[in-house]
Biopython code that builds the backbone (N, CA, C, O; Angstrom):
import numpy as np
from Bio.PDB.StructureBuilder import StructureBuilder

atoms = [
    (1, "UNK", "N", (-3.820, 14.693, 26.706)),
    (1, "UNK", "CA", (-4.364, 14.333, 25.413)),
    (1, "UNK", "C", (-4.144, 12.855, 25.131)),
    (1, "UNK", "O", (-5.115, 12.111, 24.989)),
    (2, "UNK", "N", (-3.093, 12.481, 25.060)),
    (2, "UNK", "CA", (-2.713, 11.016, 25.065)),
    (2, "UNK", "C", (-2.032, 10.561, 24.016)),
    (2, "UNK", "O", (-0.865, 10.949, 23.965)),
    (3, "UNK", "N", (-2.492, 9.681, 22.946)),
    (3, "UNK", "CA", (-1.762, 9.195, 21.896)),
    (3, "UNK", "C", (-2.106, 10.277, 20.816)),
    (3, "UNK", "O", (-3.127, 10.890, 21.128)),
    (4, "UNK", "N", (-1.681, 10.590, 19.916)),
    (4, "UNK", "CA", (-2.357, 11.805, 18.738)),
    (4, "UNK", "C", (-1.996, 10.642, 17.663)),
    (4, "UNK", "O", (-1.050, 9.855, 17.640)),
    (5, "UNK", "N", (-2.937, 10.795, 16.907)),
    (5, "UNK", "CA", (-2.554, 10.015, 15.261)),
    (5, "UNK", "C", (-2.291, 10.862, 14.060)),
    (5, "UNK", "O", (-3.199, 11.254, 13.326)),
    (6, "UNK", "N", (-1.112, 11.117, 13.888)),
    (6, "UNK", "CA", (-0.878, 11.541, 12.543)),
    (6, "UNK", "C", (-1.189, 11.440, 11.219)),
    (6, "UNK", "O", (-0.655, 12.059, 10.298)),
    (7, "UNK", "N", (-2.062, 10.648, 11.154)),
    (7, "UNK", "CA", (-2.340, 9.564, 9.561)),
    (7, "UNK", "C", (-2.231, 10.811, 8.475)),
    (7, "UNK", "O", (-1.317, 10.986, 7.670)),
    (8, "UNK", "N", (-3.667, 11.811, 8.712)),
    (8, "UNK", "CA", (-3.690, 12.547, 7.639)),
    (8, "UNK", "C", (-2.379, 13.068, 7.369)),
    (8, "UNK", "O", (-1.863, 12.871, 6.269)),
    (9, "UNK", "N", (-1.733, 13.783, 8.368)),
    (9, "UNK", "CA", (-0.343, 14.092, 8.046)),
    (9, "UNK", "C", (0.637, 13.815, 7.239)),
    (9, "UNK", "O", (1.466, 14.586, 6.756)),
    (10, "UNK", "N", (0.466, 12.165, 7.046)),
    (10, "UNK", "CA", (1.489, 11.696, 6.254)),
    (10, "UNK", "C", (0.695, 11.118, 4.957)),
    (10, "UNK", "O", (1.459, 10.866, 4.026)),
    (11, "UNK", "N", (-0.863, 10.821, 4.668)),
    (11, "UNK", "CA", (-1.551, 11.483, 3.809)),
    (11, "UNK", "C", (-0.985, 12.356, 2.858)),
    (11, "UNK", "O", (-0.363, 12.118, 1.823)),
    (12, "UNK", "N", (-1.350, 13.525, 3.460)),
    (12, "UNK", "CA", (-0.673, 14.915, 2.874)),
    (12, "UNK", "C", (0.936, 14.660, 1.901)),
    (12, "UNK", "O", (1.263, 14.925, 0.744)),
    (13, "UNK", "N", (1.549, 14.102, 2.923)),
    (13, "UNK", "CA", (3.227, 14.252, 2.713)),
    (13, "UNK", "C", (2.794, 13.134, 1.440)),
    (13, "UNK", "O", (3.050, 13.480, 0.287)),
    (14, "UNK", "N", (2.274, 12.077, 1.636)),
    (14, "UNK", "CA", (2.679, 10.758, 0.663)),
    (14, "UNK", "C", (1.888, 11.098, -0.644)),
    (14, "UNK", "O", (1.962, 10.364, -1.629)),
    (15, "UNK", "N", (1.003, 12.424, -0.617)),
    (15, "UNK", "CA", (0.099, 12.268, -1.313)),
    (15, "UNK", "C", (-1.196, 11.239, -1.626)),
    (15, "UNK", "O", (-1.906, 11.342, -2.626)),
    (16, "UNK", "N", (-1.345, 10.319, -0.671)),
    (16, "UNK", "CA", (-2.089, 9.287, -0.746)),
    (16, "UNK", "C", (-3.713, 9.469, -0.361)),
    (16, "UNK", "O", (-4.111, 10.145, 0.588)),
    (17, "UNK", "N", (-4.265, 8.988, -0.964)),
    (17, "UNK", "CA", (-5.579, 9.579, -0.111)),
    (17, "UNK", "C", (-6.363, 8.043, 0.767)),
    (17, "UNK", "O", (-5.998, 6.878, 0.608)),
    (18, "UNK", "N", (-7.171, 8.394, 1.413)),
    (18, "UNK", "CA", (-7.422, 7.526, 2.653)),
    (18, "UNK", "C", (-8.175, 6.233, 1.335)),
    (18, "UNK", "O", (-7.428, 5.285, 1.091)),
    (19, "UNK", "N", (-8.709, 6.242, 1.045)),
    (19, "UNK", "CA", (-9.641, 4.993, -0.081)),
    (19, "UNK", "C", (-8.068, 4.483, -0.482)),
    (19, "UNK", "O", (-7.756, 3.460, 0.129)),
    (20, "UNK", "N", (-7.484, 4.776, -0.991)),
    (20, "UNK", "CA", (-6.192, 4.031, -1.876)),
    (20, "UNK", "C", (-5.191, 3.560, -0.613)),
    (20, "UNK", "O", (-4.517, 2.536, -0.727)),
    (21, "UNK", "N", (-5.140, 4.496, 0.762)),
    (21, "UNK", "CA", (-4.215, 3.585, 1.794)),
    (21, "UNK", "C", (-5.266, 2.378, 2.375)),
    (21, "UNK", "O", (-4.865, 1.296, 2.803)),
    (22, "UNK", "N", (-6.679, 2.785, 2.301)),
    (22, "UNK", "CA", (-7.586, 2.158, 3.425)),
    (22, "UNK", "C", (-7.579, 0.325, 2.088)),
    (22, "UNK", "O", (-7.705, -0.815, 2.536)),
    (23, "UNK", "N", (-7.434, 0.602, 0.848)),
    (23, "UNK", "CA", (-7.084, -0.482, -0.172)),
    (23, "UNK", "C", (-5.924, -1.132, 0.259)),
    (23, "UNK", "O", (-6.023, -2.146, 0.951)),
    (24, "UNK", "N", (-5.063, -0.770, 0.004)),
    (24, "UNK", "CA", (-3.395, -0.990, 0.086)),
    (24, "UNK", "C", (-3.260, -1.910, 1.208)),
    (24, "UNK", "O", (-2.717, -3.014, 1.191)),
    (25, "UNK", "N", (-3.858, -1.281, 2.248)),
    (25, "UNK", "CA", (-3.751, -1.940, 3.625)),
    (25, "UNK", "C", (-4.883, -3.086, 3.853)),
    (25, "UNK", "O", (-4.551, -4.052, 4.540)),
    (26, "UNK", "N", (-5.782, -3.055, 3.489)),
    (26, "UNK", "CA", (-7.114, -4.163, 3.673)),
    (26, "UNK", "C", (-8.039, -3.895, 4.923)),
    (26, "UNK", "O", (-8.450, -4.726, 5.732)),
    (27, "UNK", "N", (-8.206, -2.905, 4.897)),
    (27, "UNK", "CA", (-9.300, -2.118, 5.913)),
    (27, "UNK", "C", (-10.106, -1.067, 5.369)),
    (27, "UNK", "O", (-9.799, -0.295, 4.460)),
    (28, "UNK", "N", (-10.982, -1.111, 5.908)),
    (28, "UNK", "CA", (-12.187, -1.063, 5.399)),
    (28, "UNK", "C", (-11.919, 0.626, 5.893)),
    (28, "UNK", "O", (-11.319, 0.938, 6.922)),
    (29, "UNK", "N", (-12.690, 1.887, 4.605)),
    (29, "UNK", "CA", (-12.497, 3.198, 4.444)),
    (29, "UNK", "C", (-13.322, 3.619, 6.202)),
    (29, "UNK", "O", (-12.968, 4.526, 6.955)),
    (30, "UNK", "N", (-14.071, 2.958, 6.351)),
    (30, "UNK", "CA", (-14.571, 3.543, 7.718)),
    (30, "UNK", "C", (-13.614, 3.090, 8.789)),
    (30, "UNK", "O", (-13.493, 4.053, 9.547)),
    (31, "UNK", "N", (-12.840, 2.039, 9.237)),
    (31, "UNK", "CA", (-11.890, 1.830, 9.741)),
    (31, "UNK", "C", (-10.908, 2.558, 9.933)),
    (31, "UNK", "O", (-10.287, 2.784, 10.972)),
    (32, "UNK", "N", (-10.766, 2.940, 8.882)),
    (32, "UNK", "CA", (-9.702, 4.262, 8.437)),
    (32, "UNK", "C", (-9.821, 5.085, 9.154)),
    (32, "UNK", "O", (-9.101, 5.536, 10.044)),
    (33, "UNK", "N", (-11.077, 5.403, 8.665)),
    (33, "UNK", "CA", (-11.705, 7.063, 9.327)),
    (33, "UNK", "C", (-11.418, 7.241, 11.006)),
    (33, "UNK", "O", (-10.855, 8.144, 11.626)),
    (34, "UNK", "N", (-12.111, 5.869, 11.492)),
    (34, "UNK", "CA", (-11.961, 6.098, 12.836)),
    (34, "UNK", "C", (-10.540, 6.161, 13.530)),
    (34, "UNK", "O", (-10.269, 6.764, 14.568)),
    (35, "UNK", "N", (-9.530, 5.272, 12.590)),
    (35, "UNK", "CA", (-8.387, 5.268, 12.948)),
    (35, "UNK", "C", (-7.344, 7.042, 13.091)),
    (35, "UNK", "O", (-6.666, 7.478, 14.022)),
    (36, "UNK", "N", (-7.660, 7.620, 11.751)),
    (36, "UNK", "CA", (-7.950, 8.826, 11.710)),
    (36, "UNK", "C", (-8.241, 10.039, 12.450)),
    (36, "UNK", "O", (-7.580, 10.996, 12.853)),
    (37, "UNK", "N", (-9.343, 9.708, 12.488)),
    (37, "UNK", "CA", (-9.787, 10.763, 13.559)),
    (37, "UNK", "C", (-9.696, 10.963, 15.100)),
    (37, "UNK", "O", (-10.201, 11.766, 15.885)),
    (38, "UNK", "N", (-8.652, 9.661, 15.241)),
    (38, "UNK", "CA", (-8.460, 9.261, 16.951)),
    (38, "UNK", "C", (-9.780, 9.032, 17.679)),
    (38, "UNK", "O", (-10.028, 9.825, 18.588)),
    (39, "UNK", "N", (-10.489, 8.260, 17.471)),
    (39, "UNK", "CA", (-11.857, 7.394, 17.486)),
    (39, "UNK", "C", (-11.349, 6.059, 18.074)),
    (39, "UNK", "O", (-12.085, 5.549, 18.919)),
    (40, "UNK", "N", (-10.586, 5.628, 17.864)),
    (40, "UNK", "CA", (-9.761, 4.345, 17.588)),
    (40, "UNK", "C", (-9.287, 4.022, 19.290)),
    (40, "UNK", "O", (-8.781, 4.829, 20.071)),
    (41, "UNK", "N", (-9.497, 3.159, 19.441)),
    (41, "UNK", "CA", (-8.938, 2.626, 20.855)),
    (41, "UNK", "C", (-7.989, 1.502, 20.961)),
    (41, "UNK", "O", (-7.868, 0.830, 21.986)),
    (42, "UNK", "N", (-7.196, 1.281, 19.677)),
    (42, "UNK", "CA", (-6.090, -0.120, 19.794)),
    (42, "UNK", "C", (-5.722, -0.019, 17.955)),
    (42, "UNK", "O", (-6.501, 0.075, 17.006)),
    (43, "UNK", "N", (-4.681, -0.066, 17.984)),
    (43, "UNK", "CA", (-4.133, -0.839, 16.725)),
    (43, "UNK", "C", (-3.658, -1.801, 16.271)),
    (43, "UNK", "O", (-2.440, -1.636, 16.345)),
    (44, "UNK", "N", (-3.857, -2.672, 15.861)),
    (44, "UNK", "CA", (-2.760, -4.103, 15.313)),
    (44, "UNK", "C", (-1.810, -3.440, 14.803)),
    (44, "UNK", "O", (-1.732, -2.539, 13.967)),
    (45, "UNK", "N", (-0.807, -4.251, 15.680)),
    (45, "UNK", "CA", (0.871, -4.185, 15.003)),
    (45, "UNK", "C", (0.633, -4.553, 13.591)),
    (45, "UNK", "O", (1.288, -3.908, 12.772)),
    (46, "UNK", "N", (-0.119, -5.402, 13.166)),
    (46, "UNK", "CA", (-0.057, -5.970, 11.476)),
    (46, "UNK", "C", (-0.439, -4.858, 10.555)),
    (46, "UNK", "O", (0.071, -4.560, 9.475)),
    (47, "UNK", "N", (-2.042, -3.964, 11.574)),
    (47, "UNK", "CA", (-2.132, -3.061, 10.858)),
    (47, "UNK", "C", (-1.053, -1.957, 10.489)),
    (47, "UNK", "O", (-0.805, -1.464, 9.388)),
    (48, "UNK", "N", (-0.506, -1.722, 11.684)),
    (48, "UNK", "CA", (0.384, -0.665, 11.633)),
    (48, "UNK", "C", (1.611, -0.742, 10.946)),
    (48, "UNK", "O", (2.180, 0.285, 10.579)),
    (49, "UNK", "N", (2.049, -1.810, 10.749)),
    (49, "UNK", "CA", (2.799, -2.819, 10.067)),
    (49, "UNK", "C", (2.715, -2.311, 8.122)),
    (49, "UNK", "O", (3.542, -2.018, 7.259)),
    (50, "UNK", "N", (1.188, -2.451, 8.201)),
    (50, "UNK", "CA", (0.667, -2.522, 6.741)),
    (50, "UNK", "C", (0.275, -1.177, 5.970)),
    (50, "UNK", "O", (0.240, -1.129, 4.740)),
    (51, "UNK", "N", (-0.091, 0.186, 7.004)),
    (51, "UNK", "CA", (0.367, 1.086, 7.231)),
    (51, "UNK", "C", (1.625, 2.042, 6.956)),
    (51, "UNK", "O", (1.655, 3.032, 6.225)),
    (52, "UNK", "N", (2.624, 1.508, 7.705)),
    (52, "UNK", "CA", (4.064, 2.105, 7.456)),
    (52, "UNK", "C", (4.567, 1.477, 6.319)),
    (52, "UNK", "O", (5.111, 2.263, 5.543)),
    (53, "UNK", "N", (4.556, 0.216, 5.948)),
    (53, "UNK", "CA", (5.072, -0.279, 4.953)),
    (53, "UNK", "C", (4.417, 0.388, 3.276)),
    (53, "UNK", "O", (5.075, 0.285, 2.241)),
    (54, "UNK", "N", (3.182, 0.972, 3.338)),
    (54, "UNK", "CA", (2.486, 1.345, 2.370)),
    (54, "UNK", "C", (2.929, 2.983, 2.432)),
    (54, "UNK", "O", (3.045, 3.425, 1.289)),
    (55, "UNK", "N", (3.123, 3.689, 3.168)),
    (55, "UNK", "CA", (3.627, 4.826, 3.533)),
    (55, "UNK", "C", (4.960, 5.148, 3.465)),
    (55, "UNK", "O", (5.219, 6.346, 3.577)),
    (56, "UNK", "N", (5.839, 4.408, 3.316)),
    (56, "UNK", "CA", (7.087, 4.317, 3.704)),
    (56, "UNK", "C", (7.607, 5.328, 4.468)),
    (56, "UNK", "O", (8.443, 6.185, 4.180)),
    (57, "UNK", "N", (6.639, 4.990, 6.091)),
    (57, "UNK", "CA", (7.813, 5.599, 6.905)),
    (57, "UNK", "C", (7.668, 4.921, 8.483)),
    (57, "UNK", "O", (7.616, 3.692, 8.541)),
    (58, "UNK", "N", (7.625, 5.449, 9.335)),
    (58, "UNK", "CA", (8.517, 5.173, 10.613)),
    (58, "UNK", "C", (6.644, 5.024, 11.681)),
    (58, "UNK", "O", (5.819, 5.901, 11.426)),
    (59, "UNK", "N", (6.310, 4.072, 12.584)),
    (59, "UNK", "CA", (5.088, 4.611, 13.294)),
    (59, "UNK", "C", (5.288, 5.765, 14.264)),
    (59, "UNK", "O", (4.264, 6.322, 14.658)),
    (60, "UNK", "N", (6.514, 6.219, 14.722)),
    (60, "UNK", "CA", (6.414, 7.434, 15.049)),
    (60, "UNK", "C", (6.110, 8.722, 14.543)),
    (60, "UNK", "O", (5.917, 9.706, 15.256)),
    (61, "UNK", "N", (6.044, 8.697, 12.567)),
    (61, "UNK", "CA", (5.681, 9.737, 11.922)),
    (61, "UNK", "C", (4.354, 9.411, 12.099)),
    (61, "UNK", "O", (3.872, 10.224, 11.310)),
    (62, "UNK", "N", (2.934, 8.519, 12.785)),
    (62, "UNK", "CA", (1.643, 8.393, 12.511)),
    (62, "UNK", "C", (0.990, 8.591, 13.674)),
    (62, "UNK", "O", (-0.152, 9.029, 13.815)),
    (63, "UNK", "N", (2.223, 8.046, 15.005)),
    (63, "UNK", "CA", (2.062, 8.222, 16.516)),
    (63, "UNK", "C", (2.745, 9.017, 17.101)),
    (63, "UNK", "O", (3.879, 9.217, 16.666)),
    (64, "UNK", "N", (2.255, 9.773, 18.344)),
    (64, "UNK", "CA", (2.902, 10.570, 19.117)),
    (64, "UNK", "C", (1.708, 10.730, 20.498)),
    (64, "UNK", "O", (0.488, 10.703, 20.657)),
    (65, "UNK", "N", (2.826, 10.889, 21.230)),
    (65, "UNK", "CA", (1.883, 11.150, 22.751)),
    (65, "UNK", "C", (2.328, 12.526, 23.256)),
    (65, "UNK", "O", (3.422, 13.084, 23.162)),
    (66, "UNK", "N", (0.934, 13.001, 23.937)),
    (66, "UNK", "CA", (1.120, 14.368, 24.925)),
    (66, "UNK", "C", (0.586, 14.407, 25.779)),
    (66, "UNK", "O", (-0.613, 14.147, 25.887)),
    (67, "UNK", "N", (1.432, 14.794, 26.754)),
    (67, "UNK", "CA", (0.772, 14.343, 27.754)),
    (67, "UNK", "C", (-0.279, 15.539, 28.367)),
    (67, "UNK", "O", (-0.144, 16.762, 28.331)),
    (68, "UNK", "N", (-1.582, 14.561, 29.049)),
    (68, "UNK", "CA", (-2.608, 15.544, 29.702)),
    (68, "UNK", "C", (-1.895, 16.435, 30.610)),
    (68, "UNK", "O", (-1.166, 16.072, 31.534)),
    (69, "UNK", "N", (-2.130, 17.476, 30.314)),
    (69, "UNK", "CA", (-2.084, 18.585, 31.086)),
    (69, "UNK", "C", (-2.374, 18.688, 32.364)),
    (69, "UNK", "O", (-1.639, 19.182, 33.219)),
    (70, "UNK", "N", (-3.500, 18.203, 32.536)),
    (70, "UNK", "CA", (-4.502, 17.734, 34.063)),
    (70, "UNK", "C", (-3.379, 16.697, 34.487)),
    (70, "UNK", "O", (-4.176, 15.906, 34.992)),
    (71, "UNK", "N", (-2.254, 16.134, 34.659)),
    (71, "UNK", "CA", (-1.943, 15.221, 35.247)),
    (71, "UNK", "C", (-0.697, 15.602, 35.756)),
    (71, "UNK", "O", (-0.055, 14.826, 36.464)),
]
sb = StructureBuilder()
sb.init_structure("model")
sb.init_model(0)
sb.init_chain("A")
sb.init_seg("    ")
for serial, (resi, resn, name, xyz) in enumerate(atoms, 1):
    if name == "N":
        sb.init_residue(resn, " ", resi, " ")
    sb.init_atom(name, np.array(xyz, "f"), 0.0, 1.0, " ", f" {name:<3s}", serial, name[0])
structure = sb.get_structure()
């Protein structure tokens, strides 16, 4: 599988919804989305940065890896 993104997850927990983090942070709600939905092929540390700091928590509560099965 590879990297998994937690976002909504901590969404949920922070109560935050994606328009008010996708504000907070300065990225644009479709940015979000793709970031989201694991669409996304790279993150800026700044983003992720801007992210956890708006979330208050850890990028391991947003990231996690599993590994392919096939391998």
């Amino acid at each position: 599988m590879g990297i998994i993104i937690d976002l909504d997850v901590m969404l949920a927990k922070k109560k935050t919804s994606s328009k008010e983090l996708a504000a907070a942070v300065g990225i644009t709600p479709q940015n979000l989305s793709i970031l989201k939905t694991g669409k996304a092929k790279a993150i800026r540390f700044t983003t992720l940065d801007a992210i956890c700091r708006t979330l208050d928590c850890q990028p391991g509560d947003i990231l996690r890896y599993e590994a392919d099965e096939s391998h």
